[in-house]
C-alpha positions as CSV (number, residue, x, y, z in Angstrom):
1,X,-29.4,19.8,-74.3
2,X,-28.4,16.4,-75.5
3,X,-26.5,16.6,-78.8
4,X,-28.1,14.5,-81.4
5,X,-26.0,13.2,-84.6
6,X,-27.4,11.1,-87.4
7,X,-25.2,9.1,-89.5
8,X,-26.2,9.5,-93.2
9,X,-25.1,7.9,-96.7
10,X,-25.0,5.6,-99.1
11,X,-25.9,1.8,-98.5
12,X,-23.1,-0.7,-97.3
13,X,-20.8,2.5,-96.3
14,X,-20.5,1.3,-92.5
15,X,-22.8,3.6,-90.9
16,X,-24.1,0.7,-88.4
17,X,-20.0,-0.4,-87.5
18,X,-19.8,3.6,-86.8
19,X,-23.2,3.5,-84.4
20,X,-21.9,0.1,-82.4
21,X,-18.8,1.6,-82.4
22,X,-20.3,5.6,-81.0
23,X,-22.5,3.5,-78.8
24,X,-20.2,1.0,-77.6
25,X,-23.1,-1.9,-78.5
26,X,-24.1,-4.3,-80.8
27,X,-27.2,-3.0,-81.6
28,X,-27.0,-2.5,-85.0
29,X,-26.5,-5.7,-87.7
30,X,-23.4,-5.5,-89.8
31,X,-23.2,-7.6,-92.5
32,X,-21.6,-7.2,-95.9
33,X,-25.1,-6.9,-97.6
34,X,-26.2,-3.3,-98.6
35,X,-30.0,-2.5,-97.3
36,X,-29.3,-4.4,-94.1
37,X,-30.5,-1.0,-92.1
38,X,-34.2,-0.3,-92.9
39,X,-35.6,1.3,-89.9
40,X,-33.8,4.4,-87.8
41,X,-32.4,3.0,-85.1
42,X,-31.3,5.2,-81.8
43,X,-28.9,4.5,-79.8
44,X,-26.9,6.6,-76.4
45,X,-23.4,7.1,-76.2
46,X,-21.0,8.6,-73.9
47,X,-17.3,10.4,-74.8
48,X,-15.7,11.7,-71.5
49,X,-18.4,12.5,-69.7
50,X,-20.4,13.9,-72.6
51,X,-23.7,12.0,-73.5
52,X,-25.2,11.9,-77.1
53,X,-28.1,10.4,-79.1
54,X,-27.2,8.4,-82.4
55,X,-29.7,7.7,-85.4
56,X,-28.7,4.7,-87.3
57,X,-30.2,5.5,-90.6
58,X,-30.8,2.6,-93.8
59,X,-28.6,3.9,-97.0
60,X,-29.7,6.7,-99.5
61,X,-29.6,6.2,-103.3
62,X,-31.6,8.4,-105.5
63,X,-33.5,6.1,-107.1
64,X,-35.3,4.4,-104.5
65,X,-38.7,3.0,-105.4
66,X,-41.1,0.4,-103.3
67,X,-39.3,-0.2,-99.7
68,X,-36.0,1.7,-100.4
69,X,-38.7,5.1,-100.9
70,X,-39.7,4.7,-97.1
71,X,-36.0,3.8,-96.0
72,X,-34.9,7.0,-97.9
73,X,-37.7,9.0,-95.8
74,X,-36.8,7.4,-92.8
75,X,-33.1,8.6,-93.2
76,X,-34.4,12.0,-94.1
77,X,-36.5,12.5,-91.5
78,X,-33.0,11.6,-89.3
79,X,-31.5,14.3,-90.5
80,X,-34.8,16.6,-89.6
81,X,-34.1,15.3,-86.2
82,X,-30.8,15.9,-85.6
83,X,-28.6,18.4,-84.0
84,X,-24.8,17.2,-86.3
85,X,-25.2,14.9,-89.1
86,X,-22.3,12.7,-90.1
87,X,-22.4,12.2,-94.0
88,X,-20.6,8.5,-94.7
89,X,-18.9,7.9,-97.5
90,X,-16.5,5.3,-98.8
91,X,-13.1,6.0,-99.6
92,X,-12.2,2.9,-101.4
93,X,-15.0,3.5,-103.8
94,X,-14.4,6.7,-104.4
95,X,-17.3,9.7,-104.8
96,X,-20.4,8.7,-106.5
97,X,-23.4,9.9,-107.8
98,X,-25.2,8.8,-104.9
99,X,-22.6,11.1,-102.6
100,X,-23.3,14.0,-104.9
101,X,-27.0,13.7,-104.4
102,X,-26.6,13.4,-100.7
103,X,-24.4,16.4,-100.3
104,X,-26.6,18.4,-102.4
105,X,-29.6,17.7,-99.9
106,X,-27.5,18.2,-96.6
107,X,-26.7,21.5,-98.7
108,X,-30.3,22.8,-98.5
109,X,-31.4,21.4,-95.2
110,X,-29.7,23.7,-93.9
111,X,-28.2,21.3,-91.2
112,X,-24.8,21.2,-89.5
113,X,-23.3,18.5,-91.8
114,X,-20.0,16.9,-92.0
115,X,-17.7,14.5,-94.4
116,X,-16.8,11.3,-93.1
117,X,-14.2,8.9,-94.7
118,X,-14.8,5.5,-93.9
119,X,-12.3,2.6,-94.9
120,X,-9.3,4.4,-95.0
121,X,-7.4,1.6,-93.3
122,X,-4.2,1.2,-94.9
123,X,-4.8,3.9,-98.1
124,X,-2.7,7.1,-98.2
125,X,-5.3,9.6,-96.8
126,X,-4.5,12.1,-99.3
127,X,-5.7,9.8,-102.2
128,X,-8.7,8.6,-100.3
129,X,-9.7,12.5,-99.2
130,X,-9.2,13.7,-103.2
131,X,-12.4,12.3,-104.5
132,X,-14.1,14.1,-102.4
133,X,-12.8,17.7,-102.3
134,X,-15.3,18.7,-104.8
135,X,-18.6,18.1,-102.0
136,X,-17.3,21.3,-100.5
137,X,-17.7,20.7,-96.8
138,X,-15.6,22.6,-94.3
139,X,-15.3,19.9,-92.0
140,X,-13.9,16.1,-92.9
141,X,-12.9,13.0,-91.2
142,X,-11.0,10.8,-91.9
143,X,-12.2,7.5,-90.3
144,X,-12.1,3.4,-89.8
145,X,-15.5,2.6,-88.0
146,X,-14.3,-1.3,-88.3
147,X,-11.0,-0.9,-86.2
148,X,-11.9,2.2,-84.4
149,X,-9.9,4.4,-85.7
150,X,-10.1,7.9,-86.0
151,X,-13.8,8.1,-83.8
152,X,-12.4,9.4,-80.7
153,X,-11.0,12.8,-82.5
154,X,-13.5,12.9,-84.4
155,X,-16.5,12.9,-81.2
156,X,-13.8,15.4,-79.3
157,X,-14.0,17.6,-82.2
158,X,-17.7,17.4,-82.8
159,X,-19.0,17.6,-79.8
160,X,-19.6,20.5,-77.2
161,X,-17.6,20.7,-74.3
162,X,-19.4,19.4,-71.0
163,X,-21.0,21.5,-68.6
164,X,-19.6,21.5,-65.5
165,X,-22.8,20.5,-63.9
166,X,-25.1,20.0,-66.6
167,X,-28.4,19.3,-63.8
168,X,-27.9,22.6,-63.1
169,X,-30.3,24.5,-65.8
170,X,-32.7,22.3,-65.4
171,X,-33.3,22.2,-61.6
172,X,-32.9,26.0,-61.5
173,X,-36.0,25.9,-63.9
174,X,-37.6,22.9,-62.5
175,X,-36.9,22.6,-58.6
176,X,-37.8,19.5,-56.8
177,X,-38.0,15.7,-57.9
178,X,-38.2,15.6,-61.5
179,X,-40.7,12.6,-62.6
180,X,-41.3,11.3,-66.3
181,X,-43.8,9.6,-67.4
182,X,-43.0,7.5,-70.5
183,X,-44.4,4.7,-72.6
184,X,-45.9,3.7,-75.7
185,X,-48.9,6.1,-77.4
186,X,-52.4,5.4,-75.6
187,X,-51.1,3.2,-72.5
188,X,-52.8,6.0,-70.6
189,X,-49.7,8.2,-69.6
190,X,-51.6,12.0,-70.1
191,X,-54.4,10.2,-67.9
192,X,-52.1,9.3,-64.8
193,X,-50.5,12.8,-65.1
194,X,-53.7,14.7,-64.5
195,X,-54.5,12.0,-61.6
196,X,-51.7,12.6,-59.9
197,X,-51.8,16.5,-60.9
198,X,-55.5,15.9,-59.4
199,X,-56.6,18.2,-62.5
200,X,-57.1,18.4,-65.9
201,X,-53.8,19.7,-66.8
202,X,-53.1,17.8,-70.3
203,X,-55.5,16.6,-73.2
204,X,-56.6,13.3,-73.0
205,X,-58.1,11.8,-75.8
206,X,-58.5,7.8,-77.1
207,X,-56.1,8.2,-80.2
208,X,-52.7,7.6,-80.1
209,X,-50.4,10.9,-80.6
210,X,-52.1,13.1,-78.6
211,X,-49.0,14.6,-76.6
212,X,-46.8,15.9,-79.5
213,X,-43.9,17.3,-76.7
214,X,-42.9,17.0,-73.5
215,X,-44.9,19.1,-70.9
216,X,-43.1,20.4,-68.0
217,X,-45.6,20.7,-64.9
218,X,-44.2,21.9,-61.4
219,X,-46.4,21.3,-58.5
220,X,-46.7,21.1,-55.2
221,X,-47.6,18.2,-53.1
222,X,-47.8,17.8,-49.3
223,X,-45.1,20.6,-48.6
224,X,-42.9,18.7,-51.8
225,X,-41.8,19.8,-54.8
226,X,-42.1,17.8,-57.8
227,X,-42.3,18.3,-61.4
228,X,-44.1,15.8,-63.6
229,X,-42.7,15.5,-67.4
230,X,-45.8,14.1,-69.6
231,X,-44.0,12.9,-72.9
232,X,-44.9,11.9,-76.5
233,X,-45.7,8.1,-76.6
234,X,-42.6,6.4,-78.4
235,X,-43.7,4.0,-81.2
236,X,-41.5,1.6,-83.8
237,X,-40.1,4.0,-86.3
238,X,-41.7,2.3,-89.3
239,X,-45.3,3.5,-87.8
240,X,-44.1,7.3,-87.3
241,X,-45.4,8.9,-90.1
242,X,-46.5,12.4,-89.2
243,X,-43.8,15.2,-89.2
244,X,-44.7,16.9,-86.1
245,X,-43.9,13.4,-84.2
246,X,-40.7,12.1,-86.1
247,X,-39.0,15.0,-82.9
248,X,-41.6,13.2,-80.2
249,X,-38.5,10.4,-79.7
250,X,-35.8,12.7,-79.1
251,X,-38.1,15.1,-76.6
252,X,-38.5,12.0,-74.6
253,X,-35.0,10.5,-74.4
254,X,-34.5,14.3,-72.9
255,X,-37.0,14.3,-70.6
256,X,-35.1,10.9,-69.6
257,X,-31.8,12.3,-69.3
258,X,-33.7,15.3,-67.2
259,X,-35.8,13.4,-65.2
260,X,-34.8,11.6,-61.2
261,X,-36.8,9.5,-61.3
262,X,-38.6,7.2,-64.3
263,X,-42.1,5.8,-64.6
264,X,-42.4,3.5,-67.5
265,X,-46.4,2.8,-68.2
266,X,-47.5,-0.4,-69.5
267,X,-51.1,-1.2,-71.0
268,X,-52.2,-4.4,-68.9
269,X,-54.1,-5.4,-71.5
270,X,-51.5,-5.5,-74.3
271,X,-48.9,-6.7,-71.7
272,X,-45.7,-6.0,-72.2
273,X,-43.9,-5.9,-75.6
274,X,-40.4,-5.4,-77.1
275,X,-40.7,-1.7,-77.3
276,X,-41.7,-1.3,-73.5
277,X,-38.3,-3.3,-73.0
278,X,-36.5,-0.8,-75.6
279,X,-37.3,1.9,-73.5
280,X,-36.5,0.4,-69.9
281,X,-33.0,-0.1,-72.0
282,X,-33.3,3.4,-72.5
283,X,-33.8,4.5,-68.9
284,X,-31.1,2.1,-67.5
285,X,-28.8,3.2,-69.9
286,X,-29.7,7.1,-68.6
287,X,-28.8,5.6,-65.0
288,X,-32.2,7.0,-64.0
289,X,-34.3,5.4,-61.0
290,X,-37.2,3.2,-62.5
291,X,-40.9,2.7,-61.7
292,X,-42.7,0.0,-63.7
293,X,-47.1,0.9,-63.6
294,X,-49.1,-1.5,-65.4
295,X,-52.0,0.5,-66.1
296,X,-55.6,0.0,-67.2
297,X,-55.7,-2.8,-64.6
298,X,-59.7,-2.1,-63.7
299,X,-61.9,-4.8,-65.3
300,X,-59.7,-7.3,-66.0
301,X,-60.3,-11.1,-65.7
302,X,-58.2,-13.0,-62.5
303,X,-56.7,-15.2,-65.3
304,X,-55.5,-12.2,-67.5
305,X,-54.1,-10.4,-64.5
306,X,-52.3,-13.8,-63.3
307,X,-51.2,-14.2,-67.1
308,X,-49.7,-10.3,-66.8
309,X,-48.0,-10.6,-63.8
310,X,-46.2,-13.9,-64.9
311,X,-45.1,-12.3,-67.8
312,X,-44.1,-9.0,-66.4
313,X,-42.0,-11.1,-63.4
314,X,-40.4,-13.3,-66.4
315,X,-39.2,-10.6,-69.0
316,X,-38.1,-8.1,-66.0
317,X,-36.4,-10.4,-64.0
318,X,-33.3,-8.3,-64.5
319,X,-35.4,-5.6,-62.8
320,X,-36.1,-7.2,-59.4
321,X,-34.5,-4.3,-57.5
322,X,-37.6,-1.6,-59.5
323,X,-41.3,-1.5,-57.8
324,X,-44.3,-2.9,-59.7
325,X,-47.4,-1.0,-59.4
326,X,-50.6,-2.4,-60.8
327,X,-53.0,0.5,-61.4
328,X,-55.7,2.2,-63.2
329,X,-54.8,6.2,-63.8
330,X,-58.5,6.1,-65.0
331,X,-60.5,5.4,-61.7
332,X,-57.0,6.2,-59.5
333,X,-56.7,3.0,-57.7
334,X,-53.1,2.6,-56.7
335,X,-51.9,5.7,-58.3
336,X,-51.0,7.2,-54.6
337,X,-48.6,4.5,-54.2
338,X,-46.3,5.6,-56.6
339,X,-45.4,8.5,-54.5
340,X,-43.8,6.3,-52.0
341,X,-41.5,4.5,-54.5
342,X,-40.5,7.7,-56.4
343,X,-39.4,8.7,-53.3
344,X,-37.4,5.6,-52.2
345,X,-36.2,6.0,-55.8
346,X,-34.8,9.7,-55.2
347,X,-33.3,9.1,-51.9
348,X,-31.7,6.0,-53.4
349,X,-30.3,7.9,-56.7
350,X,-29.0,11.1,-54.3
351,X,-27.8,9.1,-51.4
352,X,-24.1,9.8,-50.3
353,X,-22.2,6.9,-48.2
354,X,-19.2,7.8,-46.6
355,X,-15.8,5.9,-47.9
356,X,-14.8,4.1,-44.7
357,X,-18.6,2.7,-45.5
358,X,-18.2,1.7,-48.6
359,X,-15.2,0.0,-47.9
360,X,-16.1,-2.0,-44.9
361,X,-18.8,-3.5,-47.5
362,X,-16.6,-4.0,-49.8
363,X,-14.2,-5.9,-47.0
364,X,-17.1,-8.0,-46.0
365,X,-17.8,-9.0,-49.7
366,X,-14.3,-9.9,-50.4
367,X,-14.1,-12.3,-47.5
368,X,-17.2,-13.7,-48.4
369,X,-16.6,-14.7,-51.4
370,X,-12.6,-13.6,-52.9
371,X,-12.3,-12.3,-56.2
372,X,-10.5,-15.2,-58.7
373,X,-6.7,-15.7,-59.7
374,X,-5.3,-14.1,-63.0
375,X,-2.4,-15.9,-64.1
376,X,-1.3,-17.0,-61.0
377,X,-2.0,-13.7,-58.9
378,X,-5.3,-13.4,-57.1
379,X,-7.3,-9.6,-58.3
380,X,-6.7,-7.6,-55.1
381,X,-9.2,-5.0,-54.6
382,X,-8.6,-2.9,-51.3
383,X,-10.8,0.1,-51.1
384,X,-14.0,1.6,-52.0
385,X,-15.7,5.4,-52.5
386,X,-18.5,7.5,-54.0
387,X,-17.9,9.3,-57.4
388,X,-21.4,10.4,-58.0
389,X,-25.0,10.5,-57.4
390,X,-28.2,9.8,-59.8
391,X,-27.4,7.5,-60.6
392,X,-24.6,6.2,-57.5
393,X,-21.4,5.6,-58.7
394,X,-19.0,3.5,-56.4
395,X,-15.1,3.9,-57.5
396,X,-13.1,0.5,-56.4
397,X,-9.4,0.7,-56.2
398,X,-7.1,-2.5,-57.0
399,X,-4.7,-4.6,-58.5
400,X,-5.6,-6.2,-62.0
401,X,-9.1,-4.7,-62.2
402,X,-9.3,-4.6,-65.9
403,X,-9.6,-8.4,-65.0
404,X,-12.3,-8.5,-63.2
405,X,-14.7,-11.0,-64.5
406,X,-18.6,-9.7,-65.2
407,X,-19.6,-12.4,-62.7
408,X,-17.5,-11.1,-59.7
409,X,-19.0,-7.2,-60.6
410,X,-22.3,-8.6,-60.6
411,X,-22.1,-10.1,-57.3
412,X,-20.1,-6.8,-56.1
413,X,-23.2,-4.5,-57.4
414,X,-26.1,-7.1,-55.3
415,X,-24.1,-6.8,-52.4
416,X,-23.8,-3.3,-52.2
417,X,-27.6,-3.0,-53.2
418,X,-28.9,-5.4,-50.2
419,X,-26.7,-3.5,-47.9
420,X,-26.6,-0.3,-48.9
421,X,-30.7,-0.4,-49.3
422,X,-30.8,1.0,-53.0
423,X,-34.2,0.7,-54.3
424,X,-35.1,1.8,-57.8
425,X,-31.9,3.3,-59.1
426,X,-29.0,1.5,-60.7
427,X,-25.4,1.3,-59.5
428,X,-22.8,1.5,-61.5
429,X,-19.5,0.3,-60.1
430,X,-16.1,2.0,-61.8
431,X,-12.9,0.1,-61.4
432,X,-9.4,1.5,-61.2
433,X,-5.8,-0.2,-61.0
434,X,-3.0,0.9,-58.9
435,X,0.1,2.1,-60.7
436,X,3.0,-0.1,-60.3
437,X,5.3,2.7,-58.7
438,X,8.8,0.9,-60.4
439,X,7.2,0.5,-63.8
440,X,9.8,2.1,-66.6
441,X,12.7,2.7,-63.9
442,X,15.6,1.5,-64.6
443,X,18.0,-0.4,-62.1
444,X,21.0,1.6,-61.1
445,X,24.3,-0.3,-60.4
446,X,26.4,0.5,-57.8
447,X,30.9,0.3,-59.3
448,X,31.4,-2.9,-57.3
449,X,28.0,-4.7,-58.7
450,X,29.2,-3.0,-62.3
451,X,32.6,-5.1,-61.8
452,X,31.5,-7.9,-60.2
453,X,29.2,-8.6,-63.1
454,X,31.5,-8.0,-66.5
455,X,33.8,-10.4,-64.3
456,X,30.9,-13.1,-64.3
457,X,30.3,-12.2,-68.0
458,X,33.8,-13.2,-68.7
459,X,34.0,-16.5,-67.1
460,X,30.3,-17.4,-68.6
461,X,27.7,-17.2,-65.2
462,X,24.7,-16.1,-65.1
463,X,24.4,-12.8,-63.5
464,X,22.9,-13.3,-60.0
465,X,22.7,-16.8,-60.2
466,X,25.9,-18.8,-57.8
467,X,28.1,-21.0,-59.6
468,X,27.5,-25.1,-58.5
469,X,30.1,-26.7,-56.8
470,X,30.9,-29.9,-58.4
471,X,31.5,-32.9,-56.3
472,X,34.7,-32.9,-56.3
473,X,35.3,-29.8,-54.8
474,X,33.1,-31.0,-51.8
């Protein structure tokens, strides 16, 4: 299961630095203003190897009234949510009476809690860590979210140890291509489930919130194995108001992280908004395989379906290498389609290329178009191979890699897509530099070189360098 820690606490305490930091983003706004978080905010993040969820929560006072009284429920229900919470507190301030209150409710939730120190840049821990003795937590950190110090124990200490192959629970459970079904609440996802099920296998009913959790359903189809994931429609978190559905969010970034392959539904006739883009974010950030269906397509005027597909082709531009299905799960038209690109998706995301493959690609790129000059030395890279599947992970081994500009990878990851024939799934490319083999060895001497050069020390040369004749020795 995907660990999931909110980061709790006062306003202005750096919770937001701490998620761009976790999350390696920009995602959250940082400013020097308390309040600046109001919603919970969720964000993925990885710490070698291991993949977590992060809750940006807005700060907690105690005497929150008007907006601050939703913000404080927001960052309690957080906590609800969460597998670790990360209490924030600042250590050039000192422990308030907004820390005590805090502590006191992490107390009786019940929740695995622990004490973070933020700001301790250039204090004396042991004056900055006094204050707050007196909370009584077993666990505390002492941290500076704004030059990254301090995270990386932290996350090694916090977090469980990677499974070796953590797939492997979850295809022994569910065998076969694993497809979610995600989107926002009422953009018909329960519908397309029971028309591809060809059942009634999950209530469907015009209100938003139906599905509450993600349903598991194997099947078989045609002599294949699949299992279809129906989750909870994901909504803005200022609309999520019942309790049962603040966990809905969390049960479908899992059944993301479990699925092969993704299919994100779109309501046609809403077209697509900022949270459909939120969650293709999501999926991409997963490195799952992607299918885009614009549903409830049936009835619709020529010049509203001409206006959807020019907006769908201009915001997912970026996606050009994902299929676009137009469909109605409704009345079923194009719904059998999708078969055909989850599959092109799954062979795509489980492929395996042999390395002399990868590399003759990567030879043919490289002498189509050579990687630039850094400082003076043109980026060598000289050979390519496979580090993983679903999503495909190429490794490319070189000289100055580090860098590489964005550009250059960009053109690396097309090429390798056109050739390679990758439909659906991301790639992600991973770059590594090649040891200098005579770094931190020292030059040995021979006894003649030793003499030879405290004898140019003592008439003034150079070492190495031969003296100039003058002309009048020539």
């Amino acid at each position: 299961m995907t660990p999931v820690i909110a980061l709790v606490g006062r306003p202005n305490v750096g919770k937001s630095t701490l998620f761009n930091q976790m999350t390696r983003s920009r995602d959250a706004l940082v400013a020097d203003f308390p309040g600046l978080t109001r919603d919970r905010k969720y964000g993925e993040g990885n710490y070698e190897g291991q993949r977590f969820i992060v809750i940006d929560t807005g700060g907690l006072t105690g005497d929150e009234e008007g907006i601050d009284a939703e913000m404080a429920r927001q960052s309690l229900q957080a906590v609800e949510e969460a597998s670790i919470v990360l209490f924030l507190v600042d250590g050039r301030a000192g422990l308030t009476a907004g820390d005590e209150m805090i502590a006191d409710h992490l107390r009786r939730s019940g929740k695995q809690a622990h004490l973070v120190i933020n700001k301790t840049d250039g204090r004396d821990p042991d004056i900055a860590a006094a204050d707050f003795y007196s909370l009584g937590f077993d666990s505390m950190f002492m941290i500076a979210a704004s030059h990254n110090r301090g995270i990386r124990s932290m996350l090694e200490l916090l977090l469980p140890e990677p499974e070796s192959d953590p797939d492997a629970d979850v295809a022994g459970r569910y065998p076969g291509i694993r497809i979610s079904i995600v989107g926002r609440p009422n953009v018909g996802k329960s519908t397309l489930v029971n028309r591809m099920l060809g059942e009634e296998r999950v209530v469907v009913y015009d209100m938003p919130g139906t599905t509450r959790d993600s349903i598991y359903i194997p099947y078989e189809r045609q002599g294949e194995q699949y299992t279809l994931i129906d989750t909870a429609g994901v909504r803005r978190r200022k609309n999520v108001n019942e309790t049962v559905e603040k966990f809905s969010i969390i049960k479908t970034l899992q059944a993301i992280d479990d699925a092969h392959v993704v299919i994100l539904v779109i309501d046609a006739r809403e077209g697509l908004v900022d949270q459909d883009l939120h969650l293709i974010g999501f999926v991409l950030d997963a490195g799952r395989s992607l299918v885009i269906a614009v549903n409830k397509w049936d009835g619709m005027d020529p010049e509203d379906r001409a206006r959807v597909k020019e907006q769908v082709k201009r915001r997912l531009d970026f996606l050009d290498y994902a299929d676009k299905h137009y469909i109605s799960a409704l009345h079923g038209s194009g719904v059998g389609v999708l078969y055909d690109s989850v599959h092109d998706c799954y062979e795509s995301a489980m492929a395996k290329w042999p390395t002399n493959r990868l590399t003759a690609i990567l030879e043919d790129a490289i002498s189509q178009h050579q990687p630039p000059m850094v400082q003076g030395r043109r980026i060598k890279l000289r050979y390519a191979h496979q580090g993983g599947s679903n999503p495909p992970i190429i490794v490319v081994h070189g000289n100055q890699t580090d860098a590489l500009p964005g550009a250059y990878k960009r053109y690396l990851e097309n090429t390798f897509r056109k050739v390679l024939k990758v439909t659906g799934s991301p790639i992600r490319f991973e770059f590594k530099s090649s040891e200098n083999p005579f770094a931190g060895k020292v030059n040995r001497l021979t006894p003649r070189q030793k003499v030879k050069k405290d004898n140019d020390e003592k008439r003034g040369k150079r070492p190495g360098k031969p003296r100039m004749k003058s002309k009048k020795s020539r």
